[in-house]
C-alpha positions as CSV (number, residue, x, y, z in Angstrom):
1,X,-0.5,35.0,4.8
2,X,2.3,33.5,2.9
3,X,1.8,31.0,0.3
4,X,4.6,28.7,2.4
5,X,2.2,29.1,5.2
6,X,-0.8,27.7,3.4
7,X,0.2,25.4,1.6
8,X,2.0,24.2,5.0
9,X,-1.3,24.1,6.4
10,X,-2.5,21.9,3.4
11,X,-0.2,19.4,3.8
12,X,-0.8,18.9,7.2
13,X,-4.7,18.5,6.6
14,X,-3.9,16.2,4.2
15,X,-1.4,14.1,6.7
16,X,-3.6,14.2,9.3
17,X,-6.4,12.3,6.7
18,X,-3.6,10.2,5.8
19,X,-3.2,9.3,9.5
20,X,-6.6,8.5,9.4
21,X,-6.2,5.4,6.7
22,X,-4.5,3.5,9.4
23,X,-7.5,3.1,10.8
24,X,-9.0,2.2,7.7
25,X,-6.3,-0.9,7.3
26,X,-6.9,-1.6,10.9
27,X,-10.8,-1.9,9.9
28,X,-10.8,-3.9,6.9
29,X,-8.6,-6.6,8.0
30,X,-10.7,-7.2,10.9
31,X,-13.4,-7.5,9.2
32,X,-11.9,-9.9,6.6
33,X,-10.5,-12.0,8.7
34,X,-12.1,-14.4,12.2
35,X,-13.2,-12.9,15.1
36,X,-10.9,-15.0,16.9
37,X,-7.8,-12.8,15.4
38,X,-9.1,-9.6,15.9
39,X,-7.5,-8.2,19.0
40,X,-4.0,-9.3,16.9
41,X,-4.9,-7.4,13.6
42,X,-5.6,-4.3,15.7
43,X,-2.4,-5.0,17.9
44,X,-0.2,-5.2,14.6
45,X,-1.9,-2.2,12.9
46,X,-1.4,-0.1,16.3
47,X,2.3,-0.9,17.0
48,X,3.0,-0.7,12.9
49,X,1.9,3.2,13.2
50,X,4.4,3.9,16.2
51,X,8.0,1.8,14.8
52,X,6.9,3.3,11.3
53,X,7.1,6.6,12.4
54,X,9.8,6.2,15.0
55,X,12.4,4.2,12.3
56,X,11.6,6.8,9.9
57,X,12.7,9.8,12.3
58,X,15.9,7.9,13.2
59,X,17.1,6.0,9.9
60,X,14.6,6.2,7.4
61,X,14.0,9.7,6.6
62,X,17.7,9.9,5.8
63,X,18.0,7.3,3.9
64,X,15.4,8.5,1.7
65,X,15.8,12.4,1.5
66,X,19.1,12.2,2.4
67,X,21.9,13.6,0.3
68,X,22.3,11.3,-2.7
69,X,24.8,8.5,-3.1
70,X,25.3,7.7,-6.6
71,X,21.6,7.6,-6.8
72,X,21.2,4.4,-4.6
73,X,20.6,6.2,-0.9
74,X,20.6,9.2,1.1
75,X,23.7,10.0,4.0
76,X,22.5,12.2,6.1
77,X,19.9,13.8,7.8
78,X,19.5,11.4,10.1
79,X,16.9,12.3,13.2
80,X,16.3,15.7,11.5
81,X,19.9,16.6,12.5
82,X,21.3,20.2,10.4
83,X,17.5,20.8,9.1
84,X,15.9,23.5,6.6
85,X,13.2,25.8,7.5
86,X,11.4,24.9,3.9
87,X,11.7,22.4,1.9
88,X,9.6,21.8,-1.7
89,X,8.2,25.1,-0.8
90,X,6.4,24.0,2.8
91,X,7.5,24.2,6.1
92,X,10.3,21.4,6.7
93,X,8.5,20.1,9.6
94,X,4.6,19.7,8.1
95,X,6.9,17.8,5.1
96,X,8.1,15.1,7.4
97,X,5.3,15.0,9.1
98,X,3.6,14.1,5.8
99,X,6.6,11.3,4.8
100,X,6.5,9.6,8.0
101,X,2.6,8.7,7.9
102,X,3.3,7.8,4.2
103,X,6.0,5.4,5.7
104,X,3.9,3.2,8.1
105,X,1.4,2.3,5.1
106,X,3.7,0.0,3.4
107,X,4.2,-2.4,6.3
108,X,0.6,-2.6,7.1
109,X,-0.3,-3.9,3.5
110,X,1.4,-7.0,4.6
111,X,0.1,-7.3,7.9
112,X,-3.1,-8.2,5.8
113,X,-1.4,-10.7,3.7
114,X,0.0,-12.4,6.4
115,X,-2.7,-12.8,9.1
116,X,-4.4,-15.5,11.4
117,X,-1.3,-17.4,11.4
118,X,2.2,-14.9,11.9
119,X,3.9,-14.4,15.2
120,X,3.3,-11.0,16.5
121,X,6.6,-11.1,17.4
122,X,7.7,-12.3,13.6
123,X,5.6,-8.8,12.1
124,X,7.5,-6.5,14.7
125,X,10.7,-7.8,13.1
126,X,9.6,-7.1,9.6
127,X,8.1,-3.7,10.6
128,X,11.4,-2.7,11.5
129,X,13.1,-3.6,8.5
130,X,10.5,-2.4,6.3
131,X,10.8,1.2,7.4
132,X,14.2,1.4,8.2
133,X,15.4,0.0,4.9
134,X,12.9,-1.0,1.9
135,X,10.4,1.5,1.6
136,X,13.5,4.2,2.6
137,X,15.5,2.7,-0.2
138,X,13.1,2.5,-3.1
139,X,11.6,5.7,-1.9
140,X,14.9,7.1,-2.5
141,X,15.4,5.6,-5.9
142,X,11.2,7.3,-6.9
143,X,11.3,10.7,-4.5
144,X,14.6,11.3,-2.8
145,X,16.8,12.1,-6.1
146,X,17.8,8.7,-6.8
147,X,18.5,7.0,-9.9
148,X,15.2,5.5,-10.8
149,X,13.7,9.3,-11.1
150,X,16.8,11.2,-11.8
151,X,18.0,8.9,-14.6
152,X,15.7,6.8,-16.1
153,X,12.9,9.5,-15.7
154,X,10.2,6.8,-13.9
155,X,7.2,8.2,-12.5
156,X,5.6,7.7,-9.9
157,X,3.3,10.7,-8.0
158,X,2.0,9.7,-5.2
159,X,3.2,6.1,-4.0
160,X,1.9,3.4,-6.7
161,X,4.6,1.9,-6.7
162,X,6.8,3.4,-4.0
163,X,4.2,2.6,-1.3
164,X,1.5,0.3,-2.7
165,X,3.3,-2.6,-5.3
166,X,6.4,-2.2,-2.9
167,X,4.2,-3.4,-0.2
168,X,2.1,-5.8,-2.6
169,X,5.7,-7.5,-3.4
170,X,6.5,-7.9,0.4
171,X,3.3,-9.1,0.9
172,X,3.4,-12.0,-1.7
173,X,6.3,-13.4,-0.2
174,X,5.5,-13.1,3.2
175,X,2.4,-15.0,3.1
176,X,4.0,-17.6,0.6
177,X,6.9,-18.3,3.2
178,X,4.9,-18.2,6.5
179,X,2.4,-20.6,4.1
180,X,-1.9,-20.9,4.3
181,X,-3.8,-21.0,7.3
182,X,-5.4,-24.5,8.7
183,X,-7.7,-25.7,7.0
184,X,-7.0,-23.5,3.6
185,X,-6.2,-25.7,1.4
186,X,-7.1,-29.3,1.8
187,X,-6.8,-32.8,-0.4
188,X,-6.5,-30.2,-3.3
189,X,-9.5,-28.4,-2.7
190,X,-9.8,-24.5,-1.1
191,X,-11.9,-23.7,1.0
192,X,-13.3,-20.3,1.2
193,X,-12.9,-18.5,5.4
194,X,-14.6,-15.6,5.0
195,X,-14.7,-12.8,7.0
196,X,-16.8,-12.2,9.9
197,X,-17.8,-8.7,9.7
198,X,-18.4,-7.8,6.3
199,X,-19.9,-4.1,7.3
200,X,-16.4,-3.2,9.8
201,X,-14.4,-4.1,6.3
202,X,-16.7,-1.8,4.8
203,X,-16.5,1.1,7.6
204,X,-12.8,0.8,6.7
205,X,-13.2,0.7,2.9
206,X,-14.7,3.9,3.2
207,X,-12.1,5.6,5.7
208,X,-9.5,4.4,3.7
209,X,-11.2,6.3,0.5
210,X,-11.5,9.5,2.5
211,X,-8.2,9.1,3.7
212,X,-6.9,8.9,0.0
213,X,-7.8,12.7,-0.5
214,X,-5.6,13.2,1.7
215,X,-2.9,10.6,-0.1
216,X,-3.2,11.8,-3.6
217,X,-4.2,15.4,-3.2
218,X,-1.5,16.4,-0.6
219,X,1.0,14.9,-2.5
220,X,1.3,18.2,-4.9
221,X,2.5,19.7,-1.4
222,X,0.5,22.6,-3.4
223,X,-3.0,23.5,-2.4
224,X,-3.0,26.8,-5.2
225,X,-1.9,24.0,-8.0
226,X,-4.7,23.0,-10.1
227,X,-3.2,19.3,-9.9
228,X,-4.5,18.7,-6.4
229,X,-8.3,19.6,-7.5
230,X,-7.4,17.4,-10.8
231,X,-5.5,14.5,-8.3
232,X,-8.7,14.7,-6.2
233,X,-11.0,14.3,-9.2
234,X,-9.2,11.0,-10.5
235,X,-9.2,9.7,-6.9
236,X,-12.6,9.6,-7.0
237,X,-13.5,8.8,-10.8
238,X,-11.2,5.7,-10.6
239,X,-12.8,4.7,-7.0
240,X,-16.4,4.4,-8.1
241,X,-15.6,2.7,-11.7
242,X,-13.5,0.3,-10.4
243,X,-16.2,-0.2,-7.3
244,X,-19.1,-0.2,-10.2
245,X,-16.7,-3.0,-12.6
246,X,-15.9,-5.3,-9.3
247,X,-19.3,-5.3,-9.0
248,X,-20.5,-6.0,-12.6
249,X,-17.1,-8.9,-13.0
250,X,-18.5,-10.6,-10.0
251,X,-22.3,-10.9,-11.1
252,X,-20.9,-12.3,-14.3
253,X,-18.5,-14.6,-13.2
254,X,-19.8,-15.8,-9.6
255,X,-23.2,-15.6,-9.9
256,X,-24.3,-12.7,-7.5
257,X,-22.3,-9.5,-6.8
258,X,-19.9,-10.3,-4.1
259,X,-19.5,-8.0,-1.5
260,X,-16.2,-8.7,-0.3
261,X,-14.8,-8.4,-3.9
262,X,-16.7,-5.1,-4.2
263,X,-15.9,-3.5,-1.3
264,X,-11.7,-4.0,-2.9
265,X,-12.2,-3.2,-5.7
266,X,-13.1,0.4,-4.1
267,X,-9.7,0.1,-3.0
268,X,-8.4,-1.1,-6.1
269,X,-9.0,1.5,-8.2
270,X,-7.7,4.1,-5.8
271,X,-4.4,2.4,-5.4
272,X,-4.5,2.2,-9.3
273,X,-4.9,5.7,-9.6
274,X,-2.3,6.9,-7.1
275,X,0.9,6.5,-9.3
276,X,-0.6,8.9,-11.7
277,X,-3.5,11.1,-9.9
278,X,-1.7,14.3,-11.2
279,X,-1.2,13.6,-15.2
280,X,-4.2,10.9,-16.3
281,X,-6.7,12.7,-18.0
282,X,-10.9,12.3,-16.0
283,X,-11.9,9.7,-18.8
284,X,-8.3,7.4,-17.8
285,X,-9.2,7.9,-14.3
286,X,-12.3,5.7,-15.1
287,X,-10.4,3.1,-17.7
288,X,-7.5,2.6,-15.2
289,X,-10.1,2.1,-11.9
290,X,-12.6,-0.4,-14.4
291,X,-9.4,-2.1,-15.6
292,X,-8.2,-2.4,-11.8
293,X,-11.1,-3.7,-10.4
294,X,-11.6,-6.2,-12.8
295,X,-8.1,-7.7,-12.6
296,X,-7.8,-8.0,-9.1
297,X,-10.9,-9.7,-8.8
298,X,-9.1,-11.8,-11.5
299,X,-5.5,-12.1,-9.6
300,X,-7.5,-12.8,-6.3
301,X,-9.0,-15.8,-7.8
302,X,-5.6,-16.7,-9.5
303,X,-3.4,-16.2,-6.3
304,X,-6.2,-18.3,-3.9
305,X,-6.2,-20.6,-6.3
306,X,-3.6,-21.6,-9.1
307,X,-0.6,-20.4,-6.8
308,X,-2.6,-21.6,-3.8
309,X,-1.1,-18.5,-1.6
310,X,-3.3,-18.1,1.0
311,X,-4.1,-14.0,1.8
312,X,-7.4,-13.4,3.5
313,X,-7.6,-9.5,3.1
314,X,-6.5,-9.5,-0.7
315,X,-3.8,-7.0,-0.6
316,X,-1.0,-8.8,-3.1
317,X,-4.2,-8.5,-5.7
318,X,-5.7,-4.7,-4.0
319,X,-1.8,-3.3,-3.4
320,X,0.8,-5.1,-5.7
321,X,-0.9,-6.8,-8.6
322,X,-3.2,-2.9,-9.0
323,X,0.1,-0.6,-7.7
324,X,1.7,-1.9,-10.4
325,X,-1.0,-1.8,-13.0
326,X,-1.6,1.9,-12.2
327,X,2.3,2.7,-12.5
328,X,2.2,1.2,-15.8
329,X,-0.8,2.8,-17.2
330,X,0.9,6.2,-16.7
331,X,2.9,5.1,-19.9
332,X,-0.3,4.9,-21.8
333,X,-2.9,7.4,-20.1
334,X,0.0,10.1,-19.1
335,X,-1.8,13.4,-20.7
336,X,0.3,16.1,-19.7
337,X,3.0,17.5,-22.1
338,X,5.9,16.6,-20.0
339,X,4.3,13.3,-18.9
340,X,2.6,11.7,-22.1
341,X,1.2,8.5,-22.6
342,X,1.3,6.4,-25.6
343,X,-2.6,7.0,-25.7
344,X,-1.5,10.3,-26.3
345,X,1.0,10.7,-28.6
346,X,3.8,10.4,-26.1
347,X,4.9,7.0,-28.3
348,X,6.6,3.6,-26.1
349,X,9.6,5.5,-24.6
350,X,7.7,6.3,-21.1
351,X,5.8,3.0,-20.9
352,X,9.1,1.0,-21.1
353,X,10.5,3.1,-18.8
354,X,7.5,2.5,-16.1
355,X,7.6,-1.2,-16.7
356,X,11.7,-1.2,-16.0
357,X,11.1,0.6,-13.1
358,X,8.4,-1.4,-11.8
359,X,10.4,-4.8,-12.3
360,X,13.6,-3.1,-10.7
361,X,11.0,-1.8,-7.2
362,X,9.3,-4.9,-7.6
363,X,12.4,-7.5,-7.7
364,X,14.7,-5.7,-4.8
365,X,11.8,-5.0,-2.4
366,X,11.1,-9.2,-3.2
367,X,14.2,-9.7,-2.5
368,X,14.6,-7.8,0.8
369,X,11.6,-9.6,1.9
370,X,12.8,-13.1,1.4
371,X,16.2,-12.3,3.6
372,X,14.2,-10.5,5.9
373,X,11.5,-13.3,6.1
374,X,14.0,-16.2,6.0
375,X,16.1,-14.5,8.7
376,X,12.9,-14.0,11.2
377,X,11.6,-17.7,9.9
378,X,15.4,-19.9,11.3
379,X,15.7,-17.5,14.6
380,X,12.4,-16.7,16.2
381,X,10.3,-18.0,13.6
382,X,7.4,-16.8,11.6
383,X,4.3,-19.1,12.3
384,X,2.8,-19.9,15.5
385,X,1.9,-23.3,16.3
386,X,-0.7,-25.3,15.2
387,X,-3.5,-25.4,18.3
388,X,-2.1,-21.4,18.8
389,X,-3.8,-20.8,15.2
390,X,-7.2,-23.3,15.7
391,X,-7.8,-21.2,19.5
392,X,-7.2,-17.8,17.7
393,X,-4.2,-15.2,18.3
394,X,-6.2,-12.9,20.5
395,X,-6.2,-14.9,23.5
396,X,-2.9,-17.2,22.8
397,X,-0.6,-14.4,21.8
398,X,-2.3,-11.2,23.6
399,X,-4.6,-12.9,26.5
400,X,-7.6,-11.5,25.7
401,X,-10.9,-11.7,23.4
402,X,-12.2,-9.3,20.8
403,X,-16.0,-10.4,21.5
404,X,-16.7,-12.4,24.7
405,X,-17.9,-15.3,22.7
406,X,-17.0,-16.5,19.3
């Protein structure tokens, strides 16, 4: 057996486990969010699975892999057309089967941010434009040749930023523009709607984990390089200590150890880990996942309330706030010889570079939000109405109840 064919059939393990995170997402907003909104949050994770994998065979993949254009998109290879048999040593086919899963993930972080109150309708819109353009376009810049990678040398292995801030960014301004849900913020006060099935969140919390052996591993498109072991090893070490410092943070600052907070901060530390699974030594695996847990528990409490922007799942803290974080740290805990860390003797050079290309990701996938956002909010609008938010989008948007009583 060829070493093409297995590490083909590595890849598509891994893409099927990535597959599987959907229904992680699907989980965890459902169970951070009302009952009365649960037949929408499974609607918009569904749908966001079949237009993410559909624009990315028809548009996206070519923007993205695409041959280059001055380093700012791809121009062909559009619906697979003209083809290789291989490609980064794997069967061409297994390797888009892989990036088209990957693209989905981005447009499903803001689902999260955005729920209880967003037109189905107004989500469908932004699904398209997400995989059609942004993530394609910044995934070009990070993985498709273009200039972020190829000229500035910014790294970024297995979607920290690409996937996870990218969507964090989005996120942020889609629930600032479509604004808090009824009832969030009131006479200056906020007032906590927590989530009405604490264990489902935690069912997905621990698919999603699964599935990111399947993320961070699979991304070596290498099953016989001794990165994938080392990416799965990381995965895991940053998961538990940043689990194990959410856990600690909240006793201290709240009181008792909140579950909610504890269950992302699982998820925190993976996404922290994911920009630099392959080159961050074991012992930064655990300093980057502590570190993440701790400030998104902080960022949370900062975004709820400070910028009073209402998002009930806490991705913008889980996906933007900790993508970013994680993409930055490779400047410091980067322990390889051609990726090294200023922890490491690799000096400031590749931390200012992971910081530029953060900001540059972070302010044109803002800014393609807004337009997108803006563009949706003055034609079919983003929010539905008032007494359409109080009754719960299950039965006003989809005519039909999760549970048969609330």
């Amino acid at each position: 057996m060829s070493i093409t064919v297995i590490n083909s059939m590595w890849v598509l393990i891994a893409s099927v486990l990535v597959f599987l995170m959907h229904a992680g997402f699907a989980m965890v907003e459902v169970g951070f969010t009302q009952s009365k909104n649960a037949v929408n949050i499974i609607m918009k994770n569904f749908v966001t699975v079949a237009i993410g994998v559909l624009c990315y065979y028809f548009i996206g993949y070519g923007i993205m892999y695409g041959a280059d254009w001055g380093g700012f998109f791809g121009t062909d290879s559009f619906m697979l057309l003209n083809k290789p048999t291989e490609i980064a040593g794997i069967s061409f086919d297994v390797f888009f089967f892989f990036q088209a899963i990957f693209a989905a993930t981005c447009a499903t972080i803001v689902s999260g941010a955005v729920a209880e109150r967003t037109k189905f309708s107004a989500y469908i819109v932004f699904c398209f434009v997400a995989t059609i353009v942004i993530y394609p376009l910044i995934g070009h810049w990070i993985w498709g040749g273009g200039f972020l990678s190829s000229k500035l040398g910014f790294v970024d292995f297995a979607g920290g930023t690409a996937v996870h801030a990218v969507g964090g960014f989005c996120a942020l301004v889609g629930a600032y523009m479509v604004g808090p849900r009824n009832e969030k913020y009131k006479k200056g006060k906020v007032n906590a709607i927590p989530g009405h099935n604490i264990p489902l969140g935690a069912l997905g919390v621990l698919i999603l984990w699964f599935g990111w052996f399947g993320f961070n591993p699979g991304s070596t498109l290498d099953i016989t390089s001794p990165l994938t072991a080392h990416s799965a090893i990381t995965t895991l070490l940053s998961g538990a200590a940043a689990t194990f410092s959410t856990l600690l943070a909240s006793n201290i600052r709240y009181g008792k150890p909140d579950a909610a907070l504890t269950l992302n901060g699982a998820l925190a530390g993976l996404v922290g880990i994911t920009a630099g699974a392959n080159v961050i030594s074991f012992t930064g695996a655990i300093i980057v996942g502590a570190v993440s847990g701790i400030i998104m528990m902080l960022a949370v409490e900062f975004i709820d309330t400070k910028l009073k922007i209402d998002d009930p799942v806490g991705a913008i803290s889980v996906h933007g706030v900790c993508g970013v974080f994680g993409t930055v740290a490779i400047g410091l805990f980067g322990a390889t010889e051609s990726v090294k860390g200023l922890f490491y003797g690799g000096g400031f050079s590749l931390l200012l570079t992971q910081i530029l290309g953060v900001a540059i990701a972070g302010t044109v996938a803002s800014v393609l939000a807004y337009i997108t956002f803006k563009a949706i909010k003055l034609t079919i609008g983003l929010r539905v109405e008032e007494h359409e938010e109080v009754k719960g989008l299950d039965t006003m948007e989809h005519g039909i109840s999760a549970y048969s009583i609330y």
